[in-house]
C-alpha positions as a printed Julia matrix, in Angstrom:
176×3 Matrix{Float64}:
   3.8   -59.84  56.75
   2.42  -56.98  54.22
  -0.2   -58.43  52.1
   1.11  -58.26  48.18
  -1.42  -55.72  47.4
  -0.06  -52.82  48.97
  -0.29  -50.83  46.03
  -3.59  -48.44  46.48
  -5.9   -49.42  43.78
  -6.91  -46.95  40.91
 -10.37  -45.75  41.52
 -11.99  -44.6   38.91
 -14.73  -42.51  39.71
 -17.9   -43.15  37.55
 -19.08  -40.77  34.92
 -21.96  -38.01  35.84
 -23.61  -38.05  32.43
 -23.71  -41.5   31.55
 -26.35  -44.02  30.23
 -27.93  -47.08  32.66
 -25.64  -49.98  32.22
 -22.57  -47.73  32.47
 -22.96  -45.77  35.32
 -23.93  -49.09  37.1
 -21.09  -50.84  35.77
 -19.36  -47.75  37.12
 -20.7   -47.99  40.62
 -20.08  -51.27  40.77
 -16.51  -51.16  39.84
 -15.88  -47.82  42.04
 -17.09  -49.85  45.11
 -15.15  -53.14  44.25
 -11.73  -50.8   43.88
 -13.02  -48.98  47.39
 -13.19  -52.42  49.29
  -9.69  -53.14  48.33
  -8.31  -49.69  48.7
  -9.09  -50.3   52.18
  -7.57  -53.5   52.26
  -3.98  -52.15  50.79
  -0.95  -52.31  52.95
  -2.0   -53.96  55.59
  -0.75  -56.95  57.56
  -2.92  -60.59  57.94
  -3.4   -59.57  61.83
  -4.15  -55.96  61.03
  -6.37  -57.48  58.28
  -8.26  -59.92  60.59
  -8.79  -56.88  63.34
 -12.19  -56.56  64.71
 -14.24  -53.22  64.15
 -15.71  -53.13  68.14
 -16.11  -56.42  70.51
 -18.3   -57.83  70.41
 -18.5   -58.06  66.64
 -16.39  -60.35  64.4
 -16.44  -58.03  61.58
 -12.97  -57.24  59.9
 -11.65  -56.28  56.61
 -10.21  -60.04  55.73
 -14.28  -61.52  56.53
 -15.25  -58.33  54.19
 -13.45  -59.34  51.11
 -14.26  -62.93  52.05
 -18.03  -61.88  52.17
 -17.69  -60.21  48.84
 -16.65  -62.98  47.51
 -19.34  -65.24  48.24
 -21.9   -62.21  47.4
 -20.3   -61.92  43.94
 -20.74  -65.76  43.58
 -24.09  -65.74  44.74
 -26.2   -63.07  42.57
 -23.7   -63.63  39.69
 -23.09  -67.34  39.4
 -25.43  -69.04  41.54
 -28.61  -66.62  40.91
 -28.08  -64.59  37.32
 -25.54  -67.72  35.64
 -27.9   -70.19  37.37
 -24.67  -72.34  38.25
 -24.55  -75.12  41.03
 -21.6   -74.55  42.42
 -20.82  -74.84  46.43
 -20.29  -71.76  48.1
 -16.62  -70.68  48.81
 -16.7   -70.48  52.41
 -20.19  -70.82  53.94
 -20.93  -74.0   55.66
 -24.19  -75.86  57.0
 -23.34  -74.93  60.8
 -22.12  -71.62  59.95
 -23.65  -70.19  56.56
 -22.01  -66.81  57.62
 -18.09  -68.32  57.89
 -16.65  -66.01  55.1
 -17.37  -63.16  58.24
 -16.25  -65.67  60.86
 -12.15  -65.34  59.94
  -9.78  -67.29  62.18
  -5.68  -67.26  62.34
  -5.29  -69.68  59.65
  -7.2   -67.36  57.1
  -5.25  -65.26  55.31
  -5.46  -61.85  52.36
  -3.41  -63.84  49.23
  -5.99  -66.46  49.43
  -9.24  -64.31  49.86
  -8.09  -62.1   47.39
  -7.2   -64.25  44.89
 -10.77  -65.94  45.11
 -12.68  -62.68  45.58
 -11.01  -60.99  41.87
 -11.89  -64.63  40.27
 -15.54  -64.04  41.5
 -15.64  -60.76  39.81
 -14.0   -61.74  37.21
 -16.36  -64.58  35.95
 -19.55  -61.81  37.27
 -18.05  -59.44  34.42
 -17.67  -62.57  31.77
 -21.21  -63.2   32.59
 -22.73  -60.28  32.21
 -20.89  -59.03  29.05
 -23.22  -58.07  26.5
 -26.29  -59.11  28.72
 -29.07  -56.85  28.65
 -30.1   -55.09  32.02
 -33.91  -56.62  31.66
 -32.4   -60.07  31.21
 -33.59  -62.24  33.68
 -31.35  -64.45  35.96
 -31.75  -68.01  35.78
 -32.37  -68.24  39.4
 -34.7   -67.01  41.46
 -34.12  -64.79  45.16
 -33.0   -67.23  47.43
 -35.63  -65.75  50.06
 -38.43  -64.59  47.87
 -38.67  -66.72  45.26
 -38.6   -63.68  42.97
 -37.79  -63.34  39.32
 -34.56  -61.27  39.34
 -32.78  -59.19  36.4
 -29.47  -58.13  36.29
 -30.35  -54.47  36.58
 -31.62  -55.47  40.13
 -28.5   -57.79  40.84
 -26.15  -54.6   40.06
 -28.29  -52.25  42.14
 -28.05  -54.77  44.98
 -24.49  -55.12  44.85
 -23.81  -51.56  44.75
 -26.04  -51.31  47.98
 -23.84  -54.69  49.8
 -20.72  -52.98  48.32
 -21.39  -49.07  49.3
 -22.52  -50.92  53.32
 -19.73  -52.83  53.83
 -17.5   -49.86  52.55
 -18.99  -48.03  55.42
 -18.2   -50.58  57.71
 -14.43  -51.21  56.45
 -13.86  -46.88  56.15
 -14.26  -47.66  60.54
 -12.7   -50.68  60.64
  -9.81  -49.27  58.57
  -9.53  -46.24  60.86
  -9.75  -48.33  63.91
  -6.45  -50.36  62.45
  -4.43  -47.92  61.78
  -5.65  -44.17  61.54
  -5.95  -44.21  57.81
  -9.72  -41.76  57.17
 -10.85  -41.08  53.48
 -10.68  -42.71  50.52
């Protein structure tokens, strides 16, 4: 079965003379539309495809990743919500990369847009030296969102790497 986003998504790509907040905003959303572009049209199997054994990485445990990174800097860390995380367990912290048979594109999907959904409603009118009401989960470090968007363009543009091979080893499809 086709996933219901088969449609290629519009990518805009961001502006070259911009101020700050835009072009990151830009970046961010250029890499969010790039992750599903390479999603689009493909099946739950093709979707849950490994890159090269013995790695578990596939497009499905991308957008499932995504997910939980959007929730994690933006809710959890800049919102300063307690909130469980979507997939990620106490024996396997990494599950949203781990996918199995029973996991499936509607569902990760759906949950992935709602992540950056409430990341945009949080962020709206916030101003880039704001600082999150968390802390780095590893540091301890004061964090502001201008760092938050930097780092998700950096997880974003990475794992856009790794789905442009795992896309290609799919089905062919290069570019984009």
């Amino acid at each position: 079965m086709t996933n219901d986003h088969t449609a290629v998504p519009e990518r805009v790509h961001p502006a070259t003379a911009t101020g700050e907040r835009q072009a990151l905003e830009q970046w961010l959303e250029f890499h969010r539309a790039t992750l599903a572009t390479k999603c689009a049209g493909l099946t739950d199997a093709q979707l849950r495809t490994v890159s090269v054994p013995p790695s578990e990485l596939n497009l499905l445990g991308l957008v499932r990743h995504m997910a939980e990174a959007e929730r994690g800097w933006f809710r959890k860390v800049f919102g300063g919500e307690e909130t469980p995380w979507l997939y990620a367990t106490d024996e396997d912290f990494d599950r949203s990369l781990h996918t199995t048979d029973d996991d499936g594109y509607e569902e990760a999907h759906a949950t992935w847009q709602a992540e950056i959904a409430h990341a945009r409603k949080l962020t709206e009118g916030r101003d880039l030296d704001d600082l999150a009401a968390g802390t780095h989960d590893r540091t301890g470090d004061l964090i502001n969102l201008r760092w938050i968007y930097l780092h998700m363009i950096e997880e974003y543009a990475r794992h856009n790497g790794h789905a442009d091979l795992i896309r290609e080893r799919v089905d062919g499809a290069t570019g984009a």
